[in-house]
C-alpha positions in Angstrom: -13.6 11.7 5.0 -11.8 8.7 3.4 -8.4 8.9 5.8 -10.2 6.7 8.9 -10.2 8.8 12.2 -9.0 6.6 15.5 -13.2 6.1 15.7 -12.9 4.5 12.4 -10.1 2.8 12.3 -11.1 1.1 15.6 -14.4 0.0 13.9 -12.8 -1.4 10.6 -10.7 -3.6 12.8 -13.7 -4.9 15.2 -15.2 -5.6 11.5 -12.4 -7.3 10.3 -12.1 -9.9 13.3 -16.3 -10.4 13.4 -16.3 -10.9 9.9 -13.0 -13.1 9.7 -11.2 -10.9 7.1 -8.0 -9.2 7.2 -6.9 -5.6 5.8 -4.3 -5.5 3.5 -1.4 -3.4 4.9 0.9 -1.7 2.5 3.9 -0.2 2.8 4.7 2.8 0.3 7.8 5.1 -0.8 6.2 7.5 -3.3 3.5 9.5 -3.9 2.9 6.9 -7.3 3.1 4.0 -5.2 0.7 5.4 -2.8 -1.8 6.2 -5.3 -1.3 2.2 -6.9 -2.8 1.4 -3.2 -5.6 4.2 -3.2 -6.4 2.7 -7.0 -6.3 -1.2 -5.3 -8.3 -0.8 -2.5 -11.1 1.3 -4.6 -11.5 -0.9 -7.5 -12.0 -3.8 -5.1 -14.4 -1.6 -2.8 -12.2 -2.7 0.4 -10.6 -0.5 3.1 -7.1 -1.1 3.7 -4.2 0.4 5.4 -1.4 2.5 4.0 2.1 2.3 6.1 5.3 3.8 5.7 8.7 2.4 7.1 11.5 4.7 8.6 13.3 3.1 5.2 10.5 4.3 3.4 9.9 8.0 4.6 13.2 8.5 4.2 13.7 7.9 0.7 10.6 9.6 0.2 12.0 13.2 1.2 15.0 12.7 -1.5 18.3 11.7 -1.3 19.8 15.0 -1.0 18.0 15.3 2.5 17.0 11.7 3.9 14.7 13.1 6.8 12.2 10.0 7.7 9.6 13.0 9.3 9.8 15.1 6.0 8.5 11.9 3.9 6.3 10.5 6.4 4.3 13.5 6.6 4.8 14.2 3.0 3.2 10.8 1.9 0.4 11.2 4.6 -0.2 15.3 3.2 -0.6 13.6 -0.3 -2.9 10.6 1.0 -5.4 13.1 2.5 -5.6 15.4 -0.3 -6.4 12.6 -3.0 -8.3 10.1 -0.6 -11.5 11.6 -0.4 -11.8 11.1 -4.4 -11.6 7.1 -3.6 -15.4 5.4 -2.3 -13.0 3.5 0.5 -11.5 4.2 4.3 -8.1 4.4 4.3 -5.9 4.3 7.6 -2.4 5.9 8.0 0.2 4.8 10.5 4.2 3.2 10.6 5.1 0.0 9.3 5.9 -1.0 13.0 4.0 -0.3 16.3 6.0 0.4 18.9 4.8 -1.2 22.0 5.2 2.6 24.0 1.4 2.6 21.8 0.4 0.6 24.9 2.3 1.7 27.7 1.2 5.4 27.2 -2.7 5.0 26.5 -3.8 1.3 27.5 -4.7 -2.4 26.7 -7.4 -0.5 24.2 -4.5 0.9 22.0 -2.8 -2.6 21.6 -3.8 -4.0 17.9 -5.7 -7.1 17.3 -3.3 -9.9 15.2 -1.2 -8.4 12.7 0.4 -11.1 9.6 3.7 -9.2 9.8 5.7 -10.2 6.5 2.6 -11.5 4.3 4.7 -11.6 1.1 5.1 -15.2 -0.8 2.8 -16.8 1.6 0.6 -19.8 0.3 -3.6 -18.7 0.1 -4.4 -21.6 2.7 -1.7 -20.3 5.2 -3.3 -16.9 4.8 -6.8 -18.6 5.2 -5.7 -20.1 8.6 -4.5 -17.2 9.9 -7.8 -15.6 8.9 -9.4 -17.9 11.1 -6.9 -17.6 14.2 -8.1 -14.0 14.1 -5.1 -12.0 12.3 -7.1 -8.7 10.8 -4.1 -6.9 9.2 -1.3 -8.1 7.0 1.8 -6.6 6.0 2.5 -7.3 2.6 5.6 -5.1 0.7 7.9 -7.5 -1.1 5.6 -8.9 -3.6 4.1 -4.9 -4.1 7.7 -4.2 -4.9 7.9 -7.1 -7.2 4.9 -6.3 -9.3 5.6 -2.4 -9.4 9.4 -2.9 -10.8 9.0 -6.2 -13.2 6.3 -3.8 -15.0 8.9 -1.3 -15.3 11.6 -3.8 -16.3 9.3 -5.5 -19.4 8.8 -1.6 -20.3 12.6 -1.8 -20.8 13.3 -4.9 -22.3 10.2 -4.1 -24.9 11.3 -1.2 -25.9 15.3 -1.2 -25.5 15.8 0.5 -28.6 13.4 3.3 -27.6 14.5 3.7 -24.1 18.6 4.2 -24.9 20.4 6.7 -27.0 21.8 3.4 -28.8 24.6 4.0 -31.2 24.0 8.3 -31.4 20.6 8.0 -31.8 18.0 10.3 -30.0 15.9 7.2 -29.0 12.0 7.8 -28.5 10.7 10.1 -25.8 7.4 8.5 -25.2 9.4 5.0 -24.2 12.0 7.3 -22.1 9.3 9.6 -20.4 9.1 8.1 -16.6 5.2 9.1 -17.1 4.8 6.2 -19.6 6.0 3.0 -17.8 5.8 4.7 -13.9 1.5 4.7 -15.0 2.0 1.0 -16.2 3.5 0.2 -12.8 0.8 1.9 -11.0 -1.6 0.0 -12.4 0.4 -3.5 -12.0 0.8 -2.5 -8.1 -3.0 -1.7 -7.7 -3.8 -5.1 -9.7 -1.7 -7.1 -6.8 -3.5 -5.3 -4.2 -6.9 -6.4 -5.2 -5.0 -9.7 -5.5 -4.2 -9.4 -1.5 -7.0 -8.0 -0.9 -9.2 -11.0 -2.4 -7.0 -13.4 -0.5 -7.8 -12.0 2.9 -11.7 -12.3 1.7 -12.2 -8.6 1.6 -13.4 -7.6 -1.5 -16.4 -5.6 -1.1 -16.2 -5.1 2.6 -16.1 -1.3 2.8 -17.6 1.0 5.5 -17.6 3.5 3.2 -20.8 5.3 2.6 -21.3 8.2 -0.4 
């Protein structure tokens, strides 16, 4: 089962700070950004981490009902019916650990180091906090980046195709979110394998077929 159990997830990060990798951590809002990080972490045979922030679940259950439970579990429900068609573990938790994790089960449930706000940050910088023993990293601003300029040179290439401009009907295969939502997919997965080169774990998945 792709969506790590506590067993697993425990394992991965025992891996990741024996091995002196990290696990990309990324924060989602949608059921097509989530799949962009399922895509990512496959293609470069890596586990990872999938997170959602209170921000995040709550725009995920709609702005007519902005309930951060209703798009948290929503997201997760989605993860674990399409993980299990990706060769990779994924985990599933919050953008931020509350340290109650500690206080109510032990020293075992406190995470190794975490990279909180990995975003921008220069390879060798990432490097050296490889080697002080960070295992996860939070990374979300540059996902955001590379899923909406995608969508923005969609637009700008095809203005003409995208707007009713002067009465005209436009073209529907510009206009259809289907047709540059896919392209941004695909530009979020590519900077995932980007990240998750840079914490050196390419090819470092537990997963077995």
């Amino acid at each position: 089962m792709p969506v790590a159990t506590y067993e697993i997830y425990n394992r991965m990060l025992d891996r990741a700070r024996e091995g002196r990798f990290a696990y990309a951590a990324i924060n989602v809002t949608s059921l097509t950004t989530a799949n962009a990080v399922l895509k990512g972490f496959a293609e470069s045979r890596n586990d990872g981490i999938i997170q959602v922030s209170t921000g995040g679940a709550s725009f995920a259950s709609g702005s007519s009902v902005r309930d951060m439970a209703i798009g948290a579990v929503s997201i997760a429900e989605h993860v674990h019916r399409v993980a299990d068609r990706h060769p990779i573990y994924v985990a599933l938790h919050t953008d931020h650990c509350q340290e109650a994790v500690v206080r109510e089960y032990g020293e075992q449930a406190r995470f190794w180091l975490v990279f909180h706000g990995g975003s921008g940050s220069a390879l060798e910088e990432i490097h050296e906090a490889l080697d002080y023993g960070v295992v996860k990293m939070n990374i979300d601003t540059d996902m955001q980046y590379a899923f909406t300029r995608t969508i923005a040179d969609h637009m700008f290439r095809n203005y003409d195709g995208v707007l009713k401009v002067d009465g005209e009907v436009g073209n529907k295969k510009n206009y259809d979110p289907r047709s540059y939502l896919a392209l941004a997919e695909v530009a979020m997965a590519d900077r995932v394998k980007q990240a998750v080169s840079n914490l050196r774990g390419t090819g470092t998945t537990m997963y077995r077929a």
